[in-house]
C-alpha positions as CSV (number, residue, x, y, z in Angstrom):
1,X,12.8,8.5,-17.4
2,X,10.1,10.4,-17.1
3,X,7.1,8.2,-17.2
4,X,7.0,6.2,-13.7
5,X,5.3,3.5,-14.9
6,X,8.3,2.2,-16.9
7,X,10.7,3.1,-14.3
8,X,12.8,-0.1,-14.2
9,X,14.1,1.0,-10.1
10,X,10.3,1.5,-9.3
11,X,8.6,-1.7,-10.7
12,X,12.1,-3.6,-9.1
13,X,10.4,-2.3,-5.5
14,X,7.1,-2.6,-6.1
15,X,7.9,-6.1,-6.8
16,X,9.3,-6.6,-3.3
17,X,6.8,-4.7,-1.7
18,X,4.1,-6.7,-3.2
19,X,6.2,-10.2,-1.9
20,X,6.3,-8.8,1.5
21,X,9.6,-7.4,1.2
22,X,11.2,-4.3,2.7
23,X,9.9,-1.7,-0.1
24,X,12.8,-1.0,-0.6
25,X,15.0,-1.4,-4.2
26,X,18.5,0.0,-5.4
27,X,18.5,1.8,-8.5
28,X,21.1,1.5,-11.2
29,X,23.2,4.2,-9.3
30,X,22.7,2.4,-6.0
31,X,20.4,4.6,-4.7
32,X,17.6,3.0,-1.6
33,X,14.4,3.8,-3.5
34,X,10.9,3.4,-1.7
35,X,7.9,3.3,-3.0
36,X,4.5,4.7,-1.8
37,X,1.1,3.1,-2.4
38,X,-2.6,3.8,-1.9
39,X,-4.4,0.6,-1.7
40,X,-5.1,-1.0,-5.1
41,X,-4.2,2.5,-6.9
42,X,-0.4,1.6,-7.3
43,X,2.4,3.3,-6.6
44,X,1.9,7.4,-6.5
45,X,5.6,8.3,-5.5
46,X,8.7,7.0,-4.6
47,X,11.3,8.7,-2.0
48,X,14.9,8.3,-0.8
49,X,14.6,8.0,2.6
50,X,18.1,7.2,3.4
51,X,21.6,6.9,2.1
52,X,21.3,10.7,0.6
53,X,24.0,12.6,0.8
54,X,22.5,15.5,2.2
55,X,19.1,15.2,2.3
56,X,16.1,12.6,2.1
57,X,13.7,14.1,-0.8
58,X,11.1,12.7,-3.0
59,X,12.0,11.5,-5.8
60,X,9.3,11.4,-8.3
61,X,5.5,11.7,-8.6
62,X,3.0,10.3,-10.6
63,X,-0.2,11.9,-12.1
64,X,-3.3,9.0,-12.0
65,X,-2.1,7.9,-15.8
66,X,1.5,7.4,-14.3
67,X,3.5,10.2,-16.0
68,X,5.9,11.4,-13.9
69,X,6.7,14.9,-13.3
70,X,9.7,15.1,-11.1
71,X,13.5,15.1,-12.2
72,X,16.4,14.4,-10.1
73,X,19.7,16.1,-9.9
74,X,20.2,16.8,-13.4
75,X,23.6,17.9,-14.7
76,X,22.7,21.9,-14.5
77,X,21.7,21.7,-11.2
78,X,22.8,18.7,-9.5
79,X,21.3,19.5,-6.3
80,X,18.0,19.7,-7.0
81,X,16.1,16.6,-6.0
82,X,12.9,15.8,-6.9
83,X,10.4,17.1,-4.3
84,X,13.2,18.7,-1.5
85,X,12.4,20.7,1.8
86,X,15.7,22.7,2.4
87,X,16.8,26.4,4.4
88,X,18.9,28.7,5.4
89,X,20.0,27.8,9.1
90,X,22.2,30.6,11.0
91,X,25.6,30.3,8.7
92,X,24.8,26.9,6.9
93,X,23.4,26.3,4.0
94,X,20.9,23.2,3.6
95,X,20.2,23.7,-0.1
96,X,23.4,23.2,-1.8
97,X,25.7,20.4,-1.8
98,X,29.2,21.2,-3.3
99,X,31.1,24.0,-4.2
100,X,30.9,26.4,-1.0
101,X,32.1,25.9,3.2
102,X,28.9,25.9,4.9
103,X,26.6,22.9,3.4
104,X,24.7,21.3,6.2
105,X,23.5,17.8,6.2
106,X,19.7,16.5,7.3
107,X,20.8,13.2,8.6
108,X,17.9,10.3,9.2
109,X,17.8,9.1,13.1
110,X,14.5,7.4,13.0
111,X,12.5,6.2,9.8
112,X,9.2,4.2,9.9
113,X,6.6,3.5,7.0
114,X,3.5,4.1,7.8
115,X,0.4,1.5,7.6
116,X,-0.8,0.3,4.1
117,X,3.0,1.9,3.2
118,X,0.7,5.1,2.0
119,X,3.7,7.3,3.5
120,X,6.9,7.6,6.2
121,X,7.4,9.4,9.3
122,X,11.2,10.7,9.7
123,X,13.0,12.5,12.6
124,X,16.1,14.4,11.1
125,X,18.8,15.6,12.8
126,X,20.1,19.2,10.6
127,X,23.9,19.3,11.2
128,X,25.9,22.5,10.7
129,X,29.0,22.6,8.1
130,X,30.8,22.7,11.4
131,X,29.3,19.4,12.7
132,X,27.3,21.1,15.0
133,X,22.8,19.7,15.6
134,X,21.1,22.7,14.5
135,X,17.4,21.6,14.0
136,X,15.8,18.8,15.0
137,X,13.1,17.8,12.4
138,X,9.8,15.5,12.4
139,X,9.0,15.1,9.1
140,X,5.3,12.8,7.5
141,X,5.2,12.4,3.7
142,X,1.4,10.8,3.0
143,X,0.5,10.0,-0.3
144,X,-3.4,9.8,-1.3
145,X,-5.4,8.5,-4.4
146,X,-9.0,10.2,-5.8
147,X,-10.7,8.0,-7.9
148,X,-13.1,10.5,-9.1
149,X,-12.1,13.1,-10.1
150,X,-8.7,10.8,-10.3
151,X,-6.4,12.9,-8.7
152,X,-2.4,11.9,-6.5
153,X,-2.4,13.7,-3.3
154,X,1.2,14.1,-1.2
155,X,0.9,15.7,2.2
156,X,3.9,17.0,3.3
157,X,4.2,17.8,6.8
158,X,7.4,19.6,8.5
159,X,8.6,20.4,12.3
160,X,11.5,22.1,13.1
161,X,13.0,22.8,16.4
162,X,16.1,23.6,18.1
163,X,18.7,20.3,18.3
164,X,19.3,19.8,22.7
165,X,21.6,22.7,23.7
166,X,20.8,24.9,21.1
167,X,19.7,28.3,22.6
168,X,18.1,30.1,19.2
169,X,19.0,29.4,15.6
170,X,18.2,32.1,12.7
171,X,15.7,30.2,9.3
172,X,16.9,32.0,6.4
173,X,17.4,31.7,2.9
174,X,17.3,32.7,-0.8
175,X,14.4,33.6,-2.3
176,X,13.5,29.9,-3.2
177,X,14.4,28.3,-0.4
178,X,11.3,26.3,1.2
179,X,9.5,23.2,0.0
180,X,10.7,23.2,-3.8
181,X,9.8,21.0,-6.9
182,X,11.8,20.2,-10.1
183,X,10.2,19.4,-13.1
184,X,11.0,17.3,-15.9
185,X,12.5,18.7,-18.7
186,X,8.8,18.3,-21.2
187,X,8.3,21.3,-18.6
188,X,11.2,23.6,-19.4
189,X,10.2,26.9,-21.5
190,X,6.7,25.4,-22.0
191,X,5.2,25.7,-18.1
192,X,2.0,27.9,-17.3
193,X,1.6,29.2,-14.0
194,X,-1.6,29.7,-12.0
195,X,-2.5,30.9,-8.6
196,X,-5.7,30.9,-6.4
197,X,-5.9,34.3,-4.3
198,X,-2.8,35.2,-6.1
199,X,-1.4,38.8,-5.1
200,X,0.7,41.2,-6.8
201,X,3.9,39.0,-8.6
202,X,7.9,40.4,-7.5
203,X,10.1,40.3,-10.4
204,X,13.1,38.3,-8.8
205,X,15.5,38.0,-12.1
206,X,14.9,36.7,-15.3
207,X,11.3,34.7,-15.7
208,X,11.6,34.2,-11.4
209,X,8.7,36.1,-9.8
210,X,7.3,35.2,-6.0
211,X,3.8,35.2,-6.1
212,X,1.7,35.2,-2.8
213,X,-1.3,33.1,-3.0
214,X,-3.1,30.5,-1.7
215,X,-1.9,27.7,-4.3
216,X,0.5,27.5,-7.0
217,X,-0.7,25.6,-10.1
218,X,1.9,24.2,-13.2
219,X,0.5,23.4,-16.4
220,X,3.0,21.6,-19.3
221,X,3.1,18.4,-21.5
222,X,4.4,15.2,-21.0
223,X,4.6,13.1,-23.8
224,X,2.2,15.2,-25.6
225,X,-0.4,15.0,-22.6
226,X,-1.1,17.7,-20.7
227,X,-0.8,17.3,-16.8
228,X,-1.0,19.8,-13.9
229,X,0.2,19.9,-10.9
230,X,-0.9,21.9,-8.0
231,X,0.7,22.8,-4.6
232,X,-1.3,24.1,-1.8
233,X,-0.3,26.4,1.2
234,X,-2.0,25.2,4.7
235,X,-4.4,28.2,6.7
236,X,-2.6,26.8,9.9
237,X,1.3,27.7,8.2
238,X,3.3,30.6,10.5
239,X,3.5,32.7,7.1
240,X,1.4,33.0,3.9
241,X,3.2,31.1,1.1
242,X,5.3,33.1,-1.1
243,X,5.7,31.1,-4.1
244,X,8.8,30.8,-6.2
245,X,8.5,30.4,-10.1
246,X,10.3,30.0,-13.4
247,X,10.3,28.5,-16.2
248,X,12.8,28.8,-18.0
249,X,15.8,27.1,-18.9
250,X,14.2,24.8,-16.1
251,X,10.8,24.7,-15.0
252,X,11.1,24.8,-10.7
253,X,8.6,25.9,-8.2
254,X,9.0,26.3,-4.3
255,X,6.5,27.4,-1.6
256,X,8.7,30.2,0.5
257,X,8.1,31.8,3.6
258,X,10.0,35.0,2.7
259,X,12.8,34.3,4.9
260,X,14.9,36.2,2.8
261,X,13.3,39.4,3.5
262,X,12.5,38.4,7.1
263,X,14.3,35.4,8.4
264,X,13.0,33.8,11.5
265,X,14.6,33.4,15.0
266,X,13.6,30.2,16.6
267,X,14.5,30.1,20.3
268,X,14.4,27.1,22.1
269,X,11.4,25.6,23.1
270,X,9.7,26.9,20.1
271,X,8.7,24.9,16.9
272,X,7.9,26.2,13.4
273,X,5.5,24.0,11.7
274,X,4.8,23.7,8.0
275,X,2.3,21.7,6.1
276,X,1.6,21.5,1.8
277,X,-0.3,19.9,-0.4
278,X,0.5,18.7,-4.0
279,X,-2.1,17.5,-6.5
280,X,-1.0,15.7,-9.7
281,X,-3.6,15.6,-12.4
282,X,-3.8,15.2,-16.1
283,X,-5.2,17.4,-18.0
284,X,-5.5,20.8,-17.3
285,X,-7.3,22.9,-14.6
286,X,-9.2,25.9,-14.9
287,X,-10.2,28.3,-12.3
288,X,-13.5,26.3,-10.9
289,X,-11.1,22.8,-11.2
290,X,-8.7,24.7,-9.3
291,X,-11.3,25.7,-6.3
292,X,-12.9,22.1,-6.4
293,X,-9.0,20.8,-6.1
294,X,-8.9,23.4,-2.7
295,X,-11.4,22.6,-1.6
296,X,-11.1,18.7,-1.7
297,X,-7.3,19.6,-0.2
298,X,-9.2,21.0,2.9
299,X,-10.6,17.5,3.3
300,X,-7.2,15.7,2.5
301,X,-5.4,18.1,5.2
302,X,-7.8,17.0,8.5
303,X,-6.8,13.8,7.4
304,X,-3.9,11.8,9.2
């Protein structure tokens, strides 16, 4: 479903949360589902922390009249998961999830929620196809309401280093490997793209282009309402985003760090830190919404 308000999985935890429960509900499928609040705004997102099968992602967000623009693994693309932060590590792939040799796994070792439940801190443990620590990541997902304009912030906030023992490890990847975001399908053939600084586009294949820039924007209808939704790169990132777009027969979008063209050699005692903000509106947003959004993300960012 895509409106989050009706979500029967969602109102189940906000339920619990609200009775001073764990926050936590199972979905239909089974699935751990959290939710994430902001005060007295309600819930803005929702996230499987644990029990994935190869990866915690977020599942879906919410624009401030609770449409939600995420979907998760639909049947064209089964591994694509909401809001998902996946790469190319040495030999092993961290994106897929069936049909090849070399998937890796991002396995939980440590999950806390933060205060006011606004968010979660995770330390993930990347395992090679072989079975092998690759990475060692410390991941904060922070979620943040503006009443006016209304706008739903997520922070997203990635470190990855070497796992204990491992000398140097190669990031790498497809052209859309990164931070990446499925869309509903009300976005599919019927998604407008927008970029703040935006350079010159690279025609990948088909409707794909990478687009440097600043921020990514995504305009499409949802029920017959228009939303937006807006990603933003962070000054403080090792590499300019490079972001990934189509639009067709799916609507996606990733923020890259090229690591196809260049990957990355990570040596031990090294780090390689990543930090994006999404914005969901409704409504659309023209250029000067756009730089009064980047603006107010600058604020959001120095936050905690």
């Amino acid at each position: 479903m895509t409106h989050l308000r009706h979500s029967v999985p969602f109102v189940l935890a906000l339920a619990l949360a609200a009775a001073g429960g764990s926050g936590s509900a199972a979905s239909a499928a089974g699935e751990p589902l959290v939710p994430f609040f902001d005060g007295e705004a309600g819930p803005l997102a929702q996230a499987r922390l644990e029990g994935a099968p190869c990866k915690p992602y977020v599942k879906q967000l919410a624009t401030p009249a609770g449409l939600g623009v995420l979907d998760d693994s639909p049947p064209d693309h089964f591994h694509h998961h909401g809001l998902m932060f996946a790469l190319g590590v040495g030999k092993t792939d961290f994106w897929a999830e069936k049909g090849q040799d070399n998937i890796g796994t991002q396995q939980p070792v440590a999950t806390s929620l933060r205060p006011g439940r606004d968010g979660a801190a995770q330390t993930l443990r990347w395992m090679s196809h072989e079975g092998r620590p690759l990475l060692v990541e410390s991941r904060a997902i922070r979620v943040l309401a503006d009443r006016e304009p209304a706008v739903n912030w997520l922070v997203w906030r990635s470190r990855l280093a070497p796992a204990d023992g491992v000398e140097a490890v190669e990031l790498n990847g497809h052209h859309y490997y990164g931070l990446g975001m499925r869309f509903v399908p009300a976005f599919a053939g019927a998604s407008r793209f927008a970029f703040l600084g935006g350079g010159q586009a690279r025609s990948v294949r088909g409707d794909e282009r990478l687009t440097p820039g600043r921020a990514c924007a995504v305009t499409a209808r949802i029920e017959g309402k228009p939303v937006t939704v807006v990603v933003f790169d962070h000054k403080d990132n090792p590499r300019p985003a490079l972001w990934f777009t189509m639009g067709t027969p799916f609507a996606y979008v990733s923020a890259t760090q090229g690591l196809m063209d260049k990957p990355h050699q990570l040596a031990k005692g090294q780090s390689w830190s990543l930090c994006y903000g999404v914005a969901c509106i409704d409504g659309e947003a023209d250029e000067s919404r756009l730089a009064a959004l980047e603006k107010r993300w600058q604020a959001v960012a120095a936050g905690p």
